[in-house]
MDAnalysis code that builds the backbone (N, CA, C; Angstrom):
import MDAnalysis as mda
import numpy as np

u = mda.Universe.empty(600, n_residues=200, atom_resindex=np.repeat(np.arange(200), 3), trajectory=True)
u.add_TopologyAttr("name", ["N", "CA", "C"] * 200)
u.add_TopologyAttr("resid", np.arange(1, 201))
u.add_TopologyAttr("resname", ["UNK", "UNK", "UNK", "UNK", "UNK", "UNK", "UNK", "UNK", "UNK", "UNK", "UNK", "UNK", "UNK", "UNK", "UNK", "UNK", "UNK", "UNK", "UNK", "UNK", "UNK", "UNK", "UNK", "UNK", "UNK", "UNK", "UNK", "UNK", "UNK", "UNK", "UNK", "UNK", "UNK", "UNK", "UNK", "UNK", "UNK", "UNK", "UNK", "UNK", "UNK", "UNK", "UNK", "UNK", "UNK", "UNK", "UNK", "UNK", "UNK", "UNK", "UNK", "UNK", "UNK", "UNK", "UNK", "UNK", "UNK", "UNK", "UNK", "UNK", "UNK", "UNK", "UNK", "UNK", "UNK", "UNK", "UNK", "UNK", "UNK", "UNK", "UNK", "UNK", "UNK", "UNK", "UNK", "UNK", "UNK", "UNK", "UNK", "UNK", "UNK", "UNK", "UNK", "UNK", "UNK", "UNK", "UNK", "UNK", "UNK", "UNK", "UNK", "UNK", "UNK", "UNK", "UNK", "UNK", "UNK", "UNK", "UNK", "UNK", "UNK", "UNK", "UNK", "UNK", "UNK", "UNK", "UNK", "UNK", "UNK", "UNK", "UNK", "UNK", "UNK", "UNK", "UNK", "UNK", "UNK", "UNK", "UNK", "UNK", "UNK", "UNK", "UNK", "UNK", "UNK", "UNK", "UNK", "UNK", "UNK", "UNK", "UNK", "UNK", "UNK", "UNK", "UNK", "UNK", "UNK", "UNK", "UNK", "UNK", "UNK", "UNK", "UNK", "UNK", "UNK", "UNK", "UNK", "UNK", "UNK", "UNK", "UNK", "UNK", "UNK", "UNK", "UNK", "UNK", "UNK", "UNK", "UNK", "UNK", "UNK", "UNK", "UNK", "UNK", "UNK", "UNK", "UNK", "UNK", "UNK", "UNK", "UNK", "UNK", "UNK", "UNK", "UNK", "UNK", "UNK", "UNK", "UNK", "UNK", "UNK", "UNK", "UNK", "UNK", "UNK", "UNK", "UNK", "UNK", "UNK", "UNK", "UNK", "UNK", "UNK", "UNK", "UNK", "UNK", "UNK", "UNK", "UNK", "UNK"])
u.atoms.positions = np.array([
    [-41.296, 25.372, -136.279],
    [-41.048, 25.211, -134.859],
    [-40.337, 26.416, -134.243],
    [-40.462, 27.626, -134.778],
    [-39.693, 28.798, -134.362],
    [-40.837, 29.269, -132.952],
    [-40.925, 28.841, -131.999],
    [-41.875, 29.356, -130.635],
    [-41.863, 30.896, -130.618],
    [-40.264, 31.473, -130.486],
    [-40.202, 32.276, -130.065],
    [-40.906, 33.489, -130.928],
    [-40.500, 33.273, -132.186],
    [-41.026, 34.076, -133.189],
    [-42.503, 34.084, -133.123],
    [-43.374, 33.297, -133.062],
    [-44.599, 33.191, -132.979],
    [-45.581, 33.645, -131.801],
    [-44.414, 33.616, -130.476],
    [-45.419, 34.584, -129.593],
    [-45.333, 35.553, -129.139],
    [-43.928, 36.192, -130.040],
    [-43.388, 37.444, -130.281],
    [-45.083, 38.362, -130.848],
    [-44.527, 37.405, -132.267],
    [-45.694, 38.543, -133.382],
    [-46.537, 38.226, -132.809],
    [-47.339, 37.779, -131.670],
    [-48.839, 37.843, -131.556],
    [-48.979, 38.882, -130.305],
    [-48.384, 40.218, -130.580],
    [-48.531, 40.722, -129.905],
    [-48.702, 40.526, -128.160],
    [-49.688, 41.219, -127.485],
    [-49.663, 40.481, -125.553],
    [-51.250, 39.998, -125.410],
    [-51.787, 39.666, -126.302],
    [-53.175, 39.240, -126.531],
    [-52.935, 37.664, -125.910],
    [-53.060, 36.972, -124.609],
    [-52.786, 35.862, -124.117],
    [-53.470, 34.321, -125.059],
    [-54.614, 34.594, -125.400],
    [-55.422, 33.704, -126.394],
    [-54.663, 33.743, -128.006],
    [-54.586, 35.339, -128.060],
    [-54.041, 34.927, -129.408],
    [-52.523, 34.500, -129.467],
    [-51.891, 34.556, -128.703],
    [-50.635, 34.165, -128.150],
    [-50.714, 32.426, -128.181],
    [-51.495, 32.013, -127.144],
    [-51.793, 30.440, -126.989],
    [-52.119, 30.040, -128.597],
    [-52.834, 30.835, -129.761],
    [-53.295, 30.413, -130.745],
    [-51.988, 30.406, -131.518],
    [-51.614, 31.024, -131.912],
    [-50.338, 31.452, -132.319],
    [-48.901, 30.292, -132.686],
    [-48.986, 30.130, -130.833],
    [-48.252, 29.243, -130.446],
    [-48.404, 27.478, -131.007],
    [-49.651, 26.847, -130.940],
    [-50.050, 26.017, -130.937],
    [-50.283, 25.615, -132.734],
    [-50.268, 26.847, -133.217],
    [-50.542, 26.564, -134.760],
    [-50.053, 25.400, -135.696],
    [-49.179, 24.885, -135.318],
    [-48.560, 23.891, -135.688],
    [-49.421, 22.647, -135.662],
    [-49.757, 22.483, -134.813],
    [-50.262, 21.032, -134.216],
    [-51.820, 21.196, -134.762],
    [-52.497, 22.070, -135.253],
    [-53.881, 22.386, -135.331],
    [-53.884, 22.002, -137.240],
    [-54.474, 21.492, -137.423],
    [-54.948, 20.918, -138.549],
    [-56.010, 21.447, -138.984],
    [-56.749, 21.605, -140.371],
    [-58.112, 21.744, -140.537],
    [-58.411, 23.471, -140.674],
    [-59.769, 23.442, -141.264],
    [-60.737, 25.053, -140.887],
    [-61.895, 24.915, -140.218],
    [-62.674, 25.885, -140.337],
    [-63.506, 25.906, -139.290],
    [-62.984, 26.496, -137.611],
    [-61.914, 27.060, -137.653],
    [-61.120, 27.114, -136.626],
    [-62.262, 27.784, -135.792],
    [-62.909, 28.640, -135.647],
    [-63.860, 29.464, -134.921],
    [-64.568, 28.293, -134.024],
    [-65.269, 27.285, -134.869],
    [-66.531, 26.291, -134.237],
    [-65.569, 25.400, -133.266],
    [-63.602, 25.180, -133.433],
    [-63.160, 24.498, -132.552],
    [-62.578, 25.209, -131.427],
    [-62.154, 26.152, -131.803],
    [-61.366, 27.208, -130.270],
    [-61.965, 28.647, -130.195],
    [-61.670, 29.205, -128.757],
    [-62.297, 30.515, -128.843],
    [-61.704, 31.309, -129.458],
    [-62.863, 32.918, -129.730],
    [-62.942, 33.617, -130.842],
    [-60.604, 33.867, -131.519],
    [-60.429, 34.454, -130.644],
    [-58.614, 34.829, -130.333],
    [-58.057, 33.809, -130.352],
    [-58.044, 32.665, -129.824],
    [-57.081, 31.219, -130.223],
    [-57.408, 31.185, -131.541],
    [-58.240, 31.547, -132.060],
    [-58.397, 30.946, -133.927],
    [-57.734, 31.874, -134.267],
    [-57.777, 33.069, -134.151],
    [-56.964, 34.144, -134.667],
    [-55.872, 34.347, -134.710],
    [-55.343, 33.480, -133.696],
    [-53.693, 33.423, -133.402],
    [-53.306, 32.575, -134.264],
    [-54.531, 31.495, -134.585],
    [-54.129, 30.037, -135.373],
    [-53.920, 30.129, -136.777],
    [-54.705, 31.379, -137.126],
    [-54.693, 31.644, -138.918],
    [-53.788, 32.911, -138.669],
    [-53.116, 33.194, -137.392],
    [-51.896, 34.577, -137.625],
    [-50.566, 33.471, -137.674],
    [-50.828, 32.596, -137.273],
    [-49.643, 31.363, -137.168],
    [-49.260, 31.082, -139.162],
    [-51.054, 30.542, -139.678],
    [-50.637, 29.809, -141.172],
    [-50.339, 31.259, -141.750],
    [-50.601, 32.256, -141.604],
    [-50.399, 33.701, -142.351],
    [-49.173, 34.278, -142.267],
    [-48.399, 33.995, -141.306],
    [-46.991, 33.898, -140.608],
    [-45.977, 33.712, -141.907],
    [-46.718, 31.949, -141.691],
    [-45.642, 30.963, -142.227],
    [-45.739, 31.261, -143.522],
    [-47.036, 31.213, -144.769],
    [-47.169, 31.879, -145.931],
    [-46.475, 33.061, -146.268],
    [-46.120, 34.320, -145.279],
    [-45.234, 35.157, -145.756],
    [-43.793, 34.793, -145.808],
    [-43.589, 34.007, -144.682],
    [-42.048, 33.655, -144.442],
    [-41.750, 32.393, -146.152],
    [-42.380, 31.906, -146.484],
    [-42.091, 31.050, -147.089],
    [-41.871, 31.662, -148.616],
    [-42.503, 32.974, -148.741],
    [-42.633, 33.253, -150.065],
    [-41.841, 34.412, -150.019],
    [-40.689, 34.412, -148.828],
    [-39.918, 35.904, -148.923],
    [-38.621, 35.169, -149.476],
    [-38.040, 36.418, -150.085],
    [-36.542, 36.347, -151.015],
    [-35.618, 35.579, -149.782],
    [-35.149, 36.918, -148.695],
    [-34.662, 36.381, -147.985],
    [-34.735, 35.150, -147.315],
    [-35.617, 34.212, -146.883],
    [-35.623, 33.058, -146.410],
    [-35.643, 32.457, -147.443],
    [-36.054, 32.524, -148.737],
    [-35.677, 31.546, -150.014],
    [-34.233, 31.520, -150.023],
    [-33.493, 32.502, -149.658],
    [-31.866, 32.473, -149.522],
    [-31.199, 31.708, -148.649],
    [-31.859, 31.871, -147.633],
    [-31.059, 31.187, -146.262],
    [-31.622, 29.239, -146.648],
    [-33.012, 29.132, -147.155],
    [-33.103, 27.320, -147.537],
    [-31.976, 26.860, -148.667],
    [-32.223, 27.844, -149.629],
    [-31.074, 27.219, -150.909],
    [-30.310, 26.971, -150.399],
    [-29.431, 27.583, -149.662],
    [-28.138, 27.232, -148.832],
    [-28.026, 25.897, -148.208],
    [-29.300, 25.303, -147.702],
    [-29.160, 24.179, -147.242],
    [-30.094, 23.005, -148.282],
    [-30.326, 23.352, -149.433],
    [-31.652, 22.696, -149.890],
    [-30.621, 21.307, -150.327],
    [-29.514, 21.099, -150.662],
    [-28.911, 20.280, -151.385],
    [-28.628, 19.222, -150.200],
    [-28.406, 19.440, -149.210],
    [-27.982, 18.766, -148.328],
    [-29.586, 17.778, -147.245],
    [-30.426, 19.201, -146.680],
    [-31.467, 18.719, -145.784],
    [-32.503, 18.560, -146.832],
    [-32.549, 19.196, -148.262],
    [-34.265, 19.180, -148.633],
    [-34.945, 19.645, -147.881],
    [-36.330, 18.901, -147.912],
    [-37.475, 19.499, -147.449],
    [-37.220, 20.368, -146.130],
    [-36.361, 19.242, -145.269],
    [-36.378, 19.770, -144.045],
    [-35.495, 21.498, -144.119],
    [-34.908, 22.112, -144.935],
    [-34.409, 23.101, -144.571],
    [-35.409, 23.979, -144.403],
    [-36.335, 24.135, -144.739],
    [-37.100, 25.431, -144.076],
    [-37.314, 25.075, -142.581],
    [-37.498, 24.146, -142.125],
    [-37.680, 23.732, -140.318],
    [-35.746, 24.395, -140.042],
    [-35.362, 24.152, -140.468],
    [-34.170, 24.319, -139.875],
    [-33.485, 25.774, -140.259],
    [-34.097, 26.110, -141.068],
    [-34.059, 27.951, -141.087],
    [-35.511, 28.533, -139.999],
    [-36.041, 28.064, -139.792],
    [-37.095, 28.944, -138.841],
    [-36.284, 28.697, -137.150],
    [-35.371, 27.320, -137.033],
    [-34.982, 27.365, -136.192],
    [-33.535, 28.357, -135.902],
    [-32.522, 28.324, -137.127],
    [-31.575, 29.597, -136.718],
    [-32.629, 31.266, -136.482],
    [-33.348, 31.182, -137.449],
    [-34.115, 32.394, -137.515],
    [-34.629, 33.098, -135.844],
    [-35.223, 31.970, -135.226],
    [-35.183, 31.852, -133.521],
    [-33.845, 32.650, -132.841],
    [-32.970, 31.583, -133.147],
    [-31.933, 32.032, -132.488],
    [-31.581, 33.382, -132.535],
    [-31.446, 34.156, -134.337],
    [-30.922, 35.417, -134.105],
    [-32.099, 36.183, -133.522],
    [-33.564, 35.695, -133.498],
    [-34.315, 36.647, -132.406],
    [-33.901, 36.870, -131.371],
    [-33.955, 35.719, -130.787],
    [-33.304, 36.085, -129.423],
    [-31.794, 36.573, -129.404],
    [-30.818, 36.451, -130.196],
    [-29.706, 37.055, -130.163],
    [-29.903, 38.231, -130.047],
    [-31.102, 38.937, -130.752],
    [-31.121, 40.579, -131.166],
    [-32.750, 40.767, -130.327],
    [-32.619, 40.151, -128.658],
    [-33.732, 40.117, -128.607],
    [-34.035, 42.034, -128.090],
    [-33.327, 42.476, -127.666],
    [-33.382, 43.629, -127.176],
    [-33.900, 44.732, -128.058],
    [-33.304, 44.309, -129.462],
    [-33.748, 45.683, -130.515],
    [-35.404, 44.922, -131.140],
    [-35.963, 44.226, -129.867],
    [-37.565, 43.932, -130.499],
    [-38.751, 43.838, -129.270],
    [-38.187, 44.530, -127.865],
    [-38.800, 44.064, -127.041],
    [-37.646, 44.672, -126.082],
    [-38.547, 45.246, -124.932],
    [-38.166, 46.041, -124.178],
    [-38.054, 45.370, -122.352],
    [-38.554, 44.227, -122.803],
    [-38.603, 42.783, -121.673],
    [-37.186, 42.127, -121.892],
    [-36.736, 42.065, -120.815],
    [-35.773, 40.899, -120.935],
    [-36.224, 39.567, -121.547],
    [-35.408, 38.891, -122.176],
    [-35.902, 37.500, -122.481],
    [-36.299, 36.180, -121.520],
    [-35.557, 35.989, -120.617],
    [-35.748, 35.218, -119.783],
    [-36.805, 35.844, -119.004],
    [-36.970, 36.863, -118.563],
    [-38.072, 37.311, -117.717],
    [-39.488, 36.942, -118.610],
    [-39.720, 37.381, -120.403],
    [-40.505, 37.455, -121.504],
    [-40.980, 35.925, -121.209],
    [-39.488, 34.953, -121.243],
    [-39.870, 33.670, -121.644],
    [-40.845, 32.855, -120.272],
    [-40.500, 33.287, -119.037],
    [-41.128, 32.754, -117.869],
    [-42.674, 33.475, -117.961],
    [-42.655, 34.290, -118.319],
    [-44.307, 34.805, -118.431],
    [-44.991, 33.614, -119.344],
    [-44.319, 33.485, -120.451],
    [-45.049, 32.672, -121.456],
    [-45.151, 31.285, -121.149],
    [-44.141, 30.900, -120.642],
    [-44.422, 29.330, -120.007],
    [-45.537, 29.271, -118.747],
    [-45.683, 30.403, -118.236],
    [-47.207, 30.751, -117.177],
    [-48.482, 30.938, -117.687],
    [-48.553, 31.356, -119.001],
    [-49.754, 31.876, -119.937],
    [-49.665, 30.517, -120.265],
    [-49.245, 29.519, -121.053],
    [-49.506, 28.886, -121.773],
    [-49.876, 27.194, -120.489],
    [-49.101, 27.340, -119.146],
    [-49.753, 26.243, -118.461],
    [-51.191, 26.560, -117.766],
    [-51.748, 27.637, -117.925],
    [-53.198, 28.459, -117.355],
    [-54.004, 28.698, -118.081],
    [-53.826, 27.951, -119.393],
    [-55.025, 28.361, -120.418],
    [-56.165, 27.682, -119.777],
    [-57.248, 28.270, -119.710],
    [-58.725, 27.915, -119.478],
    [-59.625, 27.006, -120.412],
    [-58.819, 26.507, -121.230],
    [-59.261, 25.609, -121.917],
    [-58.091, 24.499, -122.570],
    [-58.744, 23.256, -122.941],
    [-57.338, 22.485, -123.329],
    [-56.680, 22.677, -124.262],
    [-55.721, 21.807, -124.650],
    [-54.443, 22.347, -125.493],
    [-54.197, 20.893, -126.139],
    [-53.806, 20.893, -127.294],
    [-53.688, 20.115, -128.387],
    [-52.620, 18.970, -127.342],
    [-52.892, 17.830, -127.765],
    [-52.039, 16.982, -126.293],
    [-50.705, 16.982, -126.850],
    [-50.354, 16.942, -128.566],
    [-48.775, 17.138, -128.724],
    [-48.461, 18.273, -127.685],
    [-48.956, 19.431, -127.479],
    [-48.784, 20.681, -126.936],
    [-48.186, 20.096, -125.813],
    [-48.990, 19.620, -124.910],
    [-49.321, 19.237, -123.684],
    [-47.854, 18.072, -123.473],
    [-47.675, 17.296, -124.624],
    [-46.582, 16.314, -124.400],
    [-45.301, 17.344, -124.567],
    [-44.937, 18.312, -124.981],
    [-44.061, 19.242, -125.227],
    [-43.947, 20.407, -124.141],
    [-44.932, 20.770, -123.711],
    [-44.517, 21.967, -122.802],
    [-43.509, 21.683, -121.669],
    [-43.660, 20.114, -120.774],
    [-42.977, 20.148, -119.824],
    [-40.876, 20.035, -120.204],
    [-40.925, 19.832, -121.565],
    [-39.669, 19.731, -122.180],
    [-39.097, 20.835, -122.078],
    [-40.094, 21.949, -122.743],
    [-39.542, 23.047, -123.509],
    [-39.267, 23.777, -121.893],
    [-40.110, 23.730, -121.041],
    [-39.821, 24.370, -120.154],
    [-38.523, 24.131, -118.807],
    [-38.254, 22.612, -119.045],
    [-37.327, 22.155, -118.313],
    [-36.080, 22.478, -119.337],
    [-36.165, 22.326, -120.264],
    [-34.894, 23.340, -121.158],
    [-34.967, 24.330, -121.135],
    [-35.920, 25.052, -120.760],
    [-36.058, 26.374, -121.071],
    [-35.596, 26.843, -122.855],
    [-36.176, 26.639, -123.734],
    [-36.235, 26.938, -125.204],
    [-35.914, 27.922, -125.372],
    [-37.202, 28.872, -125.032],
    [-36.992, 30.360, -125.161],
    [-35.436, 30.978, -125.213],
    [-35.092, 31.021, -124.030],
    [-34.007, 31.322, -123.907],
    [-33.088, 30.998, -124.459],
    [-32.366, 29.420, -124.593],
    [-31.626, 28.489, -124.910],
    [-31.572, 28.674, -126.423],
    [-32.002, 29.042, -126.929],
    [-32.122, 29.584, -128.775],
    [-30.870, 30.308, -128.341],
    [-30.873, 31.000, -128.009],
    [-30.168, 32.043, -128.168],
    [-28.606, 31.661, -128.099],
    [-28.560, 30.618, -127.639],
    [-26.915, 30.030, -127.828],
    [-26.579, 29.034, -128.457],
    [-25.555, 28.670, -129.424],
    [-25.650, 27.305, -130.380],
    [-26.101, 25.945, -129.860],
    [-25.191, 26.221, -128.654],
    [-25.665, 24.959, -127.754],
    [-27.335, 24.368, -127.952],
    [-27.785, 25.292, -127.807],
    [-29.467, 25.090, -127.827],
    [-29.588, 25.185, -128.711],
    [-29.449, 25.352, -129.911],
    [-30.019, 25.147, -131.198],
    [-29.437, 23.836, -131.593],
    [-28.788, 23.490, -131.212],
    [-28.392, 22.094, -131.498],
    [-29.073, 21.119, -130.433],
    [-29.599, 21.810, -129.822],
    [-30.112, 20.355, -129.090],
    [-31.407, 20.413, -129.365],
    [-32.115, 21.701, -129.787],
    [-33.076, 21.626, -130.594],
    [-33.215, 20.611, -131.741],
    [-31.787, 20.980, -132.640],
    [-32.249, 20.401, -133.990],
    [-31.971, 18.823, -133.749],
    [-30.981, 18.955, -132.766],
    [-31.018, 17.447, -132.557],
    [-32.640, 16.228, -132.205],
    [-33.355, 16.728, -131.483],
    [-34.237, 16.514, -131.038],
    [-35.200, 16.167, -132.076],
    [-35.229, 17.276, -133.093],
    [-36.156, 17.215, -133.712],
    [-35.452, 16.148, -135.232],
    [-34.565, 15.906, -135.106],
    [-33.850, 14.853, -136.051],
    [-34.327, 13.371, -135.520],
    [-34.246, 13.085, -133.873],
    [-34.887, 12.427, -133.451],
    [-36.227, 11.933, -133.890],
    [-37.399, 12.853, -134.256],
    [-38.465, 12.568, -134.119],
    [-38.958, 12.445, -135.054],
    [-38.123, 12.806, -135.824],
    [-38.407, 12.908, -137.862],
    [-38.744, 11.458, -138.524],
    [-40.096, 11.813, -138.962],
    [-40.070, 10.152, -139.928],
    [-39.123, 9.807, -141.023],
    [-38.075, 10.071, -141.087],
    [-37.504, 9.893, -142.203],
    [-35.515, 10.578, -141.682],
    [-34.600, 10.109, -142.312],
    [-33.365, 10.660, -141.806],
    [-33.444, 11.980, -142.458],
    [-33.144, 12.736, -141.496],
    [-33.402, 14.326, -141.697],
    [-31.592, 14.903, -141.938],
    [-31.040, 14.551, -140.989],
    [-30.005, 14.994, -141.190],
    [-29.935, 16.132, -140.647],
    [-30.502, 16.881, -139.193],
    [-31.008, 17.928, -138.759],
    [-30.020, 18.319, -137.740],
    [-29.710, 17.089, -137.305],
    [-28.911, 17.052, -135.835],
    [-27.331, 17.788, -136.430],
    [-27.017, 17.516, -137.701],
    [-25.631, 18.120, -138.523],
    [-25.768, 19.558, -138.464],
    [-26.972, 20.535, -138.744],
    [-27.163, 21.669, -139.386],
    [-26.698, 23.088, -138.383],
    [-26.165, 22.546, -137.393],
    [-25.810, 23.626, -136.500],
    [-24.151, 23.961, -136.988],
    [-23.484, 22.683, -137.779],
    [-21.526, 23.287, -138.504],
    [-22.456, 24.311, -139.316],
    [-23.834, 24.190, -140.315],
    [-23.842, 24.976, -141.511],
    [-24.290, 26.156, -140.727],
    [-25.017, 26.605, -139.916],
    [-25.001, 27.523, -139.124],
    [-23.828, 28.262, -138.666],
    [-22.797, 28.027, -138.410],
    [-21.401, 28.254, -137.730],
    [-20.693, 28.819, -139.239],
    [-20.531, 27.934, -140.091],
    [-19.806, 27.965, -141.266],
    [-20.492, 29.394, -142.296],
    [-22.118, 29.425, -142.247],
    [-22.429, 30.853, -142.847],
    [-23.426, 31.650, -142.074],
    [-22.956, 31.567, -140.655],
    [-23.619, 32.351, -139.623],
    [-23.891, 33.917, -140.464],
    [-22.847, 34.628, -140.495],
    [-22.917, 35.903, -140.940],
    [-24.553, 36.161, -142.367],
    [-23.981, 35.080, -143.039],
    [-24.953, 35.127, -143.899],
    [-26.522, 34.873, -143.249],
    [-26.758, 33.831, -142.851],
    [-27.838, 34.081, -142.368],
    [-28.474, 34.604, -141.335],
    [-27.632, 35.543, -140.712],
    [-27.893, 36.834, -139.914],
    [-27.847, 37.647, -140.529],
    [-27.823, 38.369, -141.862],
    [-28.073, 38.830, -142.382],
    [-29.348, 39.376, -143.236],
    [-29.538, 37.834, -143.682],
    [-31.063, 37.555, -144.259],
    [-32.257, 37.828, -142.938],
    [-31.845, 37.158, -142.053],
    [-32.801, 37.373, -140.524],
    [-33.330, 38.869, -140.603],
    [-32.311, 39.567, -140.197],
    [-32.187, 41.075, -139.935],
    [-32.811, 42.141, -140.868],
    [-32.346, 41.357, -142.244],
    [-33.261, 42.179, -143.092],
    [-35.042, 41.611, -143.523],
    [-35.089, 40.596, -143.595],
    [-36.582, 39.738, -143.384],
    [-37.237, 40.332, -141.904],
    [-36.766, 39.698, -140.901],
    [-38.098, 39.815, -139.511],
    [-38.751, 40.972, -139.389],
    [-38.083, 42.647, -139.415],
    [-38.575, 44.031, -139.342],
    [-39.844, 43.570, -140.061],
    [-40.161, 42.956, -141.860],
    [-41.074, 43.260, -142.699],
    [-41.974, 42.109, -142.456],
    [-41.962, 40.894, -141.631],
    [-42.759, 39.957, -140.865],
    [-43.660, 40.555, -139.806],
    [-42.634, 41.686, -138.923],
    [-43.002, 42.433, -137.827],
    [-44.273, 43.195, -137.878],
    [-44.152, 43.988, -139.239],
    [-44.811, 44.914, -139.512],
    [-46.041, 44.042, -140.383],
    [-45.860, 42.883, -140.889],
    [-47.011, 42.250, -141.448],
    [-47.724, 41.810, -140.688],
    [-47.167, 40.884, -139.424],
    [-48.320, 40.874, -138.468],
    [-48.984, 41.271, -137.771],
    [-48.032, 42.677, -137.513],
    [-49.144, 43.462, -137.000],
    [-50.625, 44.443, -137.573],
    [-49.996, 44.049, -138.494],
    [-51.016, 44.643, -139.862],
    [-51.978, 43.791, -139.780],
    [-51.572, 42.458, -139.235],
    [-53.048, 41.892, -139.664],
    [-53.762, 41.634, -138.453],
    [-53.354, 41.376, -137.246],
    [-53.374, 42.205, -135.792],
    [-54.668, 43.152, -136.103],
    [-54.109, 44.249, -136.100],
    [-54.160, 45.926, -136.302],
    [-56.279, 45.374, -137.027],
    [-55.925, 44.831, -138.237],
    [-56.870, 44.891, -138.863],
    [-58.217, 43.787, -138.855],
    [-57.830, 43.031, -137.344],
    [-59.065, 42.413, -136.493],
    [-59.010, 42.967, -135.448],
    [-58.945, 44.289, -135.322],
    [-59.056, 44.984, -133.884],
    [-58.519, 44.439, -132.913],
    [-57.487, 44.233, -133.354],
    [-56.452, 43.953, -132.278],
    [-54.973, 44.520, -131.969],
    [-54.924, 45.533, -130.820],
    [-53.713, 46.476, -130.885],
    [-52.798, 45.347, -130.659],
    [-51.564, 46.330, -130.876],
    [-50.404, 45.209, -131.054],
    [-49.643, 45.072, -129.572],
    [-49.231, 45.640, -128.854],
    [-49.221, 46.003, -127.393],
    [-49.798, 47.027, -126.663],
])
């Protein structure tokens, strides 16, 4: 559920952006025969994303930290601090202000020319009346993030707690962030790059 991260790396390609974004909620292959050519591309830059993030040192560092306590759920809840220090450090990745970045994207994503997965559709008017994007960027909002999403969890997650373990080894996992996202950065655009698709 890291948004921000996801329509970061998809470069300013608006489809592959919407694809990107939505990856979550999209199930299945065949992605080509269900969305156009760039929404699929965004959709397998989304699972290609998450496959690197999952198999890097650093984010194996930042879950152990919480694996004893959340389980499964700590990787959702490391992609969500991971958010936050984006936007904390949104300046050394993007030459847009954030709030200005984030109002573009809530405009791209209510103007898509085609429909949108209806979880999507049940979520956008949230994210945008919180304004997400932005709101990462301060604990406050990451807690009402994780709260939310503790809410909706089939099972007691224990999600809505994870913002003390955030506070308690902030440093540490701003650390791991900082040194992980640069080599995410450069992977997606690599794979960008290598469906003819410039990166900005």
């Amino acid at each position: 559920m890291n948004f921000l991260a996801h329509l970061y790396l998809s470069g300013s390609d608006p489809d592959v952006m919407t694809g990107n974004f939505i990856g979550d909620f999209v199930k299945g292959r065949n992605l080509k025969d269900r969305f156009p050519e760039k929404v699929a591309l965004g959709i397998e830059l989304h699972r290609q994303i998450d496959a690197f993030t999952d198999s890097h040192p650093m984010v194996a560092s930042s879950k152990k930290r919480l694996w004893e306590k959340y389980r499964h759920y700590a990787g959702v809840i490391v992609d969500i601090y991971y958010d936050h220090f984006l936007a904390r450090q949104w300046s050394r990745y993007h030459a847009e202000l954030l709030p200005d970045y984030a109002d573009a994207c809530y405009e791209l994503l209510q103007n898509r020319p085609y429909p949108l997965p209806a979880q999507v559709n049940f979520l956008m008017p949230h994210m945008i009346r919180g304004n997400w994007l932005v709101n990462y960027s301060k604990v406050e909002g990451i807690q009402r993030a994780l709260s939310g999403m503790a809410r909706r969890a089939s099972f007691i997650s224990k999600m809505e707690q994870a913002t003390a373990d955030l506070e308690e080894h902030y440093d540490a996992f701003e650390k791991e962030f900082t040194l992980f996202f640069p080599e995410l950065k450069i992977f997606s655009e690599d794979l960008l790059k290598a469906q003819g698709n410039p990166w900005y």
